[in-house]
C-alpha positions in Angstrom: -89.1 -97.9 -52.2 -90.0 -95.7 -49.0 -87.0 -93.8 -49.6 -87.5 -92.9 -53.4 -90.9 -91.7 -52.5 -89.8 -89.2 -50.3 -87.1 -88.1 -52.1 -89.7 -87.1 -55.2 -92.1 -85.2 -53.1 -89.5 -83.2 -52.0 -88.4 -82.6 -54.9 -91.8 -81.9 -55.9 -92.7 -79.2 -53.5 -89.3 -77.5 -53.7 -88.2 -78.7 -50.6 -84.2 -79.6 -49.9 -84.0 -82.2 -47.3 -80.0 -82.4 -46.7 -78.1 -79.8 -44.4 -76.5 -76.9 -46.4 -72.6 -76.4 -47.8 -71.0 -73.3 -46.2 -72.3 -70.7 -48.7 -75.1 -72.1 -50.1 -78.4 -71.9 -48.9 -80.0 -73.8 -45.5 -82.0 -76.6 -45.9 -86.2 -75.9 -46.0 -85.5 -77.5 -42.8 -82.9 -74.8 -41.8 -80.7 -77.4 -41.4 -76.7 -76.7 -42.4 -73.9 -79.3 -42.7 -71.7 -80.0 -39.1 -69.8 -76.9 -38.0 -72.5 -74.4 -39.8 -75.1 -72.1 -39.0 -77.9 -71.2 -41.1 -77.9 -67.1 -40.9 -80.6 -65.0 -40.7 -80.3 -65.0 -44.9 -80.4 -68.4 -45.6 -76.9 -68.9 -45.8 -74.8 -72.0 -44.1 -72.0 -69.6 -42.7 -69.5 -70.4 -40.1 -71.2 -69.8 -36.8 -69.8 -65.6 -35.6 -69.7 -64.6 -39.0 -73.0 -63.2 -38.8 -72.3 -60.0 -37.0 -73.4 -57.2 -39.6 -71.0 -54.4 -39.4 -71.4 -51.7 -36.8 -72.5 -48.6 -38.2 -69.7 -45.7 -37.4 -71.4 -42.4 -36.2 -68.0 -40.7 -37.0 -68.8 -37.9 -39.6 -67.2 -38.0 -43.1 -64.1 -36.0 -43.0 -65.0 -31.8 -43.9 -63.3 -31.0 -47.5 -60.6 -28.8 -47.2 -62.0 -24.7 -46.6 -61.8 -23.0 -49.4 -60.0 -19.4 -49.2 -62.6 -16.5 -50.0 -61.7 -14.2 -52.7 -60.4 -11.3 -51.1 -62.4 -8.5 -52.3 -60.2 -5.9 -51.9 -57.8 -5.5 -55.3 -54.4 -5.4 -54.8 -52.9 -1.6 -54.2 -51.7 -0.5 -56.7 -48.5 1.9 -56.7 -48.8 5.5 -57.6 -46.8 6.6 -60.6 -44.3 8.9 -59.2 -45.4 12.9 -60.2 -41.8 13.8 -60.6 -40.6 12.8 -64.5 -36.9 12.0 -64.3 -34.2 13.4 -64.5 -33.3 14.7 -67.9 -29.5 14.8 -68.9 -28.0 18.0 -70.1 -27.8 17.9 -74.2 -24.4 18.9 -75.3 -25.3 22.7 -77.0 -25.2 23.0 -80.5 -22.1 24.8 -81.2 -23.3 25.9 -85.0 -19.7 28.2 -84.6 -17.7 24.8 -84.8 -16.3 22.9 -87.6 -16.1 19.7 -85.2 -17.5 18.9 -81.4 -18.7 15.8 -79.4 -18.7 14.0 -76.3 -15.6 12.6 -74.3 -15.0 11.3 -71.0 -15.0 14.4 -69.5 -17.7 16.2 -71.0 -18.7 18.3 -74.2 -16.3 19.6 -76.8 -16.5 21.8 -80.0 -13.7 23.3 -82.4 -12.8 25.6 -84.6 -9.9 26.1 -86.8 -8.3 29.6 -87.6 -5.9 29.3 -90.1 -5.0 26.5 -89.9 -4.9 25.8 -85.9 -7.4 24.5 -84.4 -8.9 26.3 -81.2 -10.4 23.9 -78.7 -13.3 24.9 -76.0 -14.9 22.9 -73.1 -18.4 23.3 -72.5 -18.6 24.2 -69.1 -22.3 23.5 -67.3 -23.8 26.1 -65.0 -23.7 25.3 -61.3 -22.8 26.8 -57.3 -20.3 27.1 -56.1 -17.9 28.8 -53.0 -15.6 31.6 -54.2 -12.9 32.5 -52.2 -11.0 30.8 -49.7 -12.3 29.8 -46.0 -10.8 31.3 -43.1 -8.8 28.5 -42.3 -6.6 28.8 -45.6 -3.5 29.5 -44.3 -2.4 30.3 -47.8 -5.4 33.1 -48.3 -4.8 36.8 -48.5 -7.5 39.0 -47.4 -8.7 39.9 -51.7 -9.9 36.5 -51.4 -12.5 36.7 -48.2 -15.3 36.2 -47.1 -16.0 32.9 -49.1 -19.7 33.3 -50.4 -21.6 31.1 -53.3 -21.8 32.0 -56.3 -24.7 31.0 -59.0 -23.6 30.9 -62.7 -27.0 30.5 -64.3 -25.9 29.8 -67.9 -23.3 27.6 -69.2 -20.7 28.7 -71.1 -18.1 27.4 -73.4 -14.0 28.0 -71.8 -11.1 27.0 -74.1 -9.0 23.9 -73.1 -6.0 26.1 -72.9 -4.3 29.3 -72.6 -4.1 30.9 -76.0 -0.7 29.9 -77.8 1.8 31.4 -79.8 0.9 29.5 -82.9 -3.1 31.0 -82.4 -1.8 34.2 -82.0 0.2 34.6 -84.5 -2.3 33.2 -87.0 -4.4 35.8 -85.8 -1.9 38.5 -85.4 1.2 39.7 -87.2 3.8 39.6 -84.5 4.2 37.5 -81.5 5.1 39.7 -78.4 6.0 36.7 -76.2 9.4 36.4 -74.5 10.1 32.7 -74.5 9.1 31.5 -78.0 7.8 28.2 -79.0 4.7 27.4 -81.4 2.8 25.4 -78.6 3.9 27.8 -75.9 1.5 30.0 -74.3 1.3 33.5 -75.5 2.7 36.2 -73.1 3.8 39.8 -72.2 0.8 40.2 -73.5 -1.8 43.0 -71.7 -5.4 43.3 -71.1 -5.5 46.1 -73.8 -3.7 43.3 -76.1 -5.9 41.1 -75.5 -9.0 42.5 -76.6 -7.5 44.0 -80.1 -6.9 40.0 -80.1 -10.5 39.2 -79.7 -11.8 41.5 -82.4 -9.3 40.2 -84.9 -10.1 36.7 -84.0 -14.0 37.6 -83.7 -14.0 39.0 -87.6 -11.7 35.8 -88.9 -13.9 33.5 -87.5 -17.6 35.1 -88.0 -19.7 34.2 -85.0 -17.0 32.5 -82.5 -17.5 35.6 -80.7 -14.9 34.8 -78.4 -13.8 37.0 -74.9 -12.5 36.9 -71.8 -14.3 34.9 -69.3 -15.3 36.8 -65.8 -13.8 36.0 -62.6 -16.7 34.4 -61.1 -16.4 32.2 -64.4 -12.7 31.6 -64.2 -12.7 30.1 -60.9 -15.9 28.4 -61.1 -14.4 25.9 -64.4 -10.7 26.5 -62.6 -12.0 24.4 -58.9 -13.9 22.0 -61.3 -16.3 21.2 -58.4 -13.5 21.0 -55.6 -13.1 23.4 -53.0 -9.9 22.6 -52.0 -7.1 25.6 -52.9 -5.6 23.1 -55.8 -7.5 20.7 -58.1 -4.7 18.3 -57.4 -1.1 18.6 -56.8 1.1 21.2 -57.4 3.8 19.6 -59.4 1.5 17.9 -61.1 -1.1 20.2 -62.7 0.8 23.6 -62.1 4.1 24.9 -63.7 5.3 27.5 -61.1 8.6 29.2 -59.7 10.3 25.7 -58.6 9.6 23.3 -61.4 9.5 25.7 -64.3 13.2 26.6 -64.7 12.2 30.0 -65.3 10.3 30.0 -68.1 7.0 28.9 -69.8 6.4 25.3 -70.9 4.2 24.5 -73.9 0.6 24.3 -72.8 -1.3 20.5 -71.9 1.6 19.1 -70.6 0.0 18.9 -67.0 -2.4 17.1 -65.6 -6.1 19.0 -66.3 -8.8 19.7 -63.9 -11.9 17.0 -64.2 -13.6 19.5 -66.7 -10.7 18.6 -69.4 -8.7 22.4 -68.9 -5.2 22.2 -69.0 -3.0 24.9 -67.0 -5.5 26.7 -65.0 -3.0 27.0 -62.7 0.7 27.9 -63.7 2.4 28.9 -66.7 1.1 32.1 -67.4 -1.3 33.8 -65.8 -4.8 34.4 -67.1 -6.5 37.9 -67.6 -10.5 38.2 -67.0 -12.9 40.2 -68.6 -13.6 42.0 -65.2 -12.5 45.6 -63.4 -11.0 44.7 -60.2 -12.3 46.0 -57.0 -10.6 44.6 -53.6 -13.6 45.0 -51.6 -16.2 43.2 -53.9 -16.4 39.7 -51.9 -17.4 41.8 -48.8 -20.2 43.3 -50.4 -21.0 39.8 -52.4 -21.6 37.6 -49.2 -24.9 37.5 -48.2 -25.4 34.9 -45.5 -27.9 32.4 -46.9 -27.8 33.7 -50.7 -26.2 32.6 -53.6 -25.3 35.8 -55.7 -25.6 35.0 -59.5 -23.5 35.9 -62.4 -21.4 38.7 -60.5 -19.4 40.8 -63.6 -17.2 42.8 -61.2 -17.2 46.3 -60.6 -19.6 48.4 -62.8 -16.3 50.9 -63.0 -12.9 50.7 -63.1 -10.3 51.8 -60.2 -7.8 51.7 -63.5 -7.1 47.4 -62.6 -9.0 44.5 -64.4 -8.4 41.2 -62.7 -5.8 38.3 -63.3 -5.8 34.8 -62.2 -4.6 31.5 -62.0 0.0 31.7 -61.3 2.7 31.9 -63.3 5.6 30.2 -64.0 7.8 32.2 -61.7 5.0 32.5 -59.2 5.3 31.0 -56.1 2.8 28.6 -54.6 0.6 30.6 -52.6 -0.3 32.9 -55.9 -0.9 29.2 -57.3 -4.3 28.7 -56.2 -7.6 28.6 -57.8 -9.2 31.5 -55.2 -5.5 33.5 -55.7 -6.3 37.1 -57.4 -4.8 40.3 -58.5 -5.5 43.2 -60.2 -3.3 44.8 -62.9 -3.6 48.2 -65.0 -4.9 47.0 -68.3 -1.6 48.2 -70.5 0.2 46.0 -68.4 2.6 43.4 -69.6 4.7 40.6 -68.2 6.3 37.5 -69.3 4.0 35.6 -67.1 0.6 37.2 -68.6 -1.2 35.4 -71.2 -4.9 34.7 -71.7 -7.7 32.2 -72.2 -10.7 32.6 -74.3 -14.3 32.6 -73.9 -17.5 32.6 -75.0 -21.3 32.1 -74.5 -24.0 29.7 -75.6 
């Protein structure tokens, strides 16, 4: 009866008389069940659990820097000043009834009754005239070497003039090996410009001529400088491959410029009088004289270029020249036309 007493007054007065479960609270008595504490909480707990957890004094870890803006803008690159390049246009050949563009350059035709007449347009430039001292092939007509500036272009007909184009043109044919595509010859300076006028009034405007000897070796070397613009059998018809006589024209190799026969076959008269000493009085060290015409008068030559077929090889080179009396005539003189923009 004791017992039950005491059990209700401390029940009554909130009091809990029997020693706590691991986890729940102490007893009022702070009393815990065998093998327990009582921590400082109130709480039956195994006894070294108690230890609250060191603080750590090591600092939180620094977020990652973060990269200033670099105030600066980037550089930007200056447009280059200099436009580019612009390519050539091919020239409008309003004389022609066709033209275009091939691999090797600019074309234009025209036909004269019935045959067609091609030209090559042939773009201004420098170059060295004459041949260098170490040509063992040179004669002295064709020194010093000096540069020459051709400051217009100018249009230079793919071949000699043939016997089919001159005899559309004219009423006889004076050549002594006959054959439609072979080149025209024994034909002189003298025929050749009462050629030119008859061809000029066919064909209004073609106003073709005879190119000038600073022109005719210009488009003849095609940029090279060597004597040849490749090998002799293969561009030239000359004294030992010919089998004396002419051959019909484009049947060799051309120069890069597309011109058959600028060596060989016949040779070519220029539009210029001939004067021996003109190269001397031409070179200027450091200058590069521009569109020299030859000799403002004639010592009774005009000049010829370019071999023959029964010319041997040193007369078959691109600086090679002669000059002839304008009435003369050979079976190894033909011509090749010309003209301006």
């Amino acid at each position: 009866m004791f017992i039950l007493v005491l059990l209700l007054a401390y029940a009554l007065i909130g009091c809990t008389p029997y020693p706590g479960l691991e986890g729940s609270p102490c007893s009022n008595l702070g009393l815990c069940a065998d093998g327990l504490t009582c921590s400082p909480e109130d709480i039956c707990i195994e006894p070294g659990n108690d230890a609250k957890p060191e603080p750590t004094n090591e600092p939180e870890p620094a977020p990652p820097p973060v990269e200033p803006e670099d105030p600066t803008p980037p550089p930007v690159e200056p447009e280059d000043p200099t436009p580019p390049p612009v390519e050539p246009k091919p020239p409008l050949a309003s004389w022609a009834d066709e033209s275009g563009v091939d691999d090797v350059g600019t074309w234009a035709s025209v036909e004269v009754s019935g045959v067609e007449l091609k030209f090559r347009w042939i773009e201004p430039g420098t170059f060295w005239m004459g041949s260098p001292d170490d040509d063992g092939e040179a004669g002295t007509l064709e020194k010093p070497r000096h540069q020459v500036r051709l400051t217009e272009g100018y249009w230079l007909a793919e071949t000699e003039v043939t016997q089919r184009l001159w005899s559309a043109v004219m009423s006889h044919n004076l050549s002594a090996f006959t054959g439609e595509a072979h080149p025209v010859e024994t034909v002189s300076w003298d025929d050749a410009q009462v050629f030119l006028a008859a061809l000029n009034t066919e064909v209004p405007g073609l106003d073709a001529r005879l190119p000038t000897e600073a022109q005719w070796e210009y488009a003849a070397r095609a940029g090279t400088e060597t004597p040849r613009y490749g090998p002799l059998d293969e561009v030239a018809w000359w004294v030992d491959n010919s089998e004396g006589t002419t051959h019909p024209v484009a049947t060799k190799v051309p120069n890069a410029w597309g011109l058959y026969d600028m060596l060989g076959n016949v040779y070519e008269w220029c539009q210029d009088y001939f004067d021996g000493d003109q190269y001397a009085a031409q070179a200027i060290p450091g200058t590069a004289i521009e569109d020299p015409t030859g000799p403002a008068e004639s010592d009774g030559r005009v000049v010829v270029r370019g071999g023959g077929w029964k010319a041997v090889a040193r007369n078959v080179r691109a600086a090679d020249r002669f000059g002839f009396r304008p009435d003369f005539q050979s079976s190894d003189f033909g011509l090749r036309l010309s003209r301006g923009l």
